[in-house]
C-alpha positions as CSV (number, residue, x, y, z in Angstrom):
1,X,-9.6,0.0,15.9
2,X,-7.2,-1.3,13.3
3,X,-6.7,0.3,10.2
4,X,-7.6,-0.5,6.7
5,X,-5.5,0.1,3.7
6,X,-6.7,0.4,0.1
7,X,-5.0,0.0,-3.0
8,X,-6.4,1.9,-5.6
9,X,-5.3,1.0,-9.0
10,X,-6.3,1.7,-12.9
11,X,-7.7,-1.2,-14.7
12,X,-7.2,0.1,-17.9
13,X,-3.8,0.3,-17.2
14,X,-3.7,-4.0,-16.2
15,X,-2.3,-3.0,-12.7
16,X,-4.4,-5.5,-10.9
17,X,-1.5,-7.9,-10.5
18,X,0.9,-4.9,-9.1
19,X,-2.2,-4.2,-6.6
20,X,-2.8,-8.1,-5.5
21,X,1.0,-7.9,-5.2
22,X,1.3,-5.2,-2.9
23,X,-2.1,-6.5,-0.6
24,X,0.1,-9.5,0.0
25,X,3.3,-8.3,1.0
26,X,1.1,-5.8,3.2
27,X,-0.8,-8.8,4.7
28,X,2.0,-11.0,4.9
29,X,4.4,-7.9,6.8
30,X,1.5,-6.2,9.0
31,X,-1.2,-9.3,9.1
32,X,-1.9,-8.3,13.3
33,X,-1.8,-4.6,13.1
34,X,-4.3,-4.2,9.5
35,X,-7.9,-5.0,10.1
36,X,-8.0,-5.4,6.5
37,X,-6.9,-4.7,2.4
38,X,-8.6,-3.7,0.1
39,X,-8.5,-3.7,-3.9
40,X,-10.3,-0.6,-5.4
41,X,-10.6,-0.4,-9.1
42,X,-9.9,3.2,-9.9
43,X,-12.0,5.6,-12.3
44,X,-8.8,7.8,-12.2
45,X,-6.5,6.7,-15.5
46,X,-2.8,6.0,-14.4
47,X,-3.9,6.1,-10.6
48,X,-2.0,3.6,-8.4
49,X,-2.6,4.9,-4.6
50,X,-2.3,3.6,-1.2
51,X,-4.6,5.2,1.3
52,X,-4.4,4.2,5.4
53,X,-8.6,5.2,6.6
54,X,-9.0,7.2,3.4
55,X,-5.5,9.3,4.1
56,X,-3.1,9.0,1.0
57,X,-0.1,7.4,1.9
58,X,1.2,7.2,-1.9
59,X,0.1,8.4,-4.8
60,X,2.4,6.9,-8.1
61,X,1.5,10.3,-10.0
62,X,3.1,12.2,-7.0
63,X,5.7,10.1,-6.2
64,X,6.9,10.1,-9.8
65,X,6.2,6.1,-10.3
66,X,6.1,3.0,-8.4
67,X,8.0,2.7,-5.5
68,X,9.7,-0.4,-4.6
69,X,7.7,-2.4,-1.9
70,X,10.1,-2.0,0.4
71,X,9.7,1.6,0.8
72,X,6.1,1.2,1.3
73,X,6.2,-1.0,3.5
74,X,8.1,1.5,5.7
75,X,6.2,4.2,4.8
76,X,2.6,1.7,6.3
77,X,4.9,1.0,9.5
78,X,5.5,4.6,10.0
79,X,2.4,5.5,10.0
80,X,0.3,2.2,11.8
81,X,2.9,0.4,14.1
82,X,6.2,2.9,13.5
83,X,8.5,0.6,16.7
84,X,7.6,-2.7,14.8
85,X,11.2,-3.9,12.9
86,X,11.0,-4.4,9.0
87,X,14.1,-6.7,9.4
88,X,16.1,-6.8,6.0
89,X,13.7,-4.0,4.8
90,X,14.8,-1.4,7.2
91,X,18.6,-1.9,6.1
């Protein structure tokens, strides 16, 4: 079974875009391996959180603010599909 990731972002905090953002480059990087993304309006202010089957992957409070998509995009490899090549990201 593939896995799922969820974005979980504040509204109050207008990070939709950042979220739709990050579903795309996840999509666009990982489109065979992801069964699907999710967008999840958080209840949580200031949450922005990436979860792999309901396992944090990132959490922007933790992390100590956004992290640049690259980075998350190796941190999703690792975890789902860790021989697949980022190209340019992995540099």
């Amino acid at each position: 079974m593939k896995p799922i990731l969820t974005i979980s972002y504040c509204p109050k905090c207008h990070w939709l875009l950042r979220a739709a953002y990050v579903a795309q480059e996840m999509l666009s990087t990982f489109e065979a391996e992801l069964d699907a993304v999710t967008l999840k309006p958080s209840e949580i202010s200031g949450e922005f959180a990436l979860y792999v089957n309901d396992k944090l992957l990132f959490d922007r409070k933790t992390h100590g603010g956004f992290a640049e998509i690259k980075e998350l995009k190796q941190m999703l490899r690792d975890i789902i599909c860790p021989e697949k090549s980022l190209g340019h990201s992995d540099r």
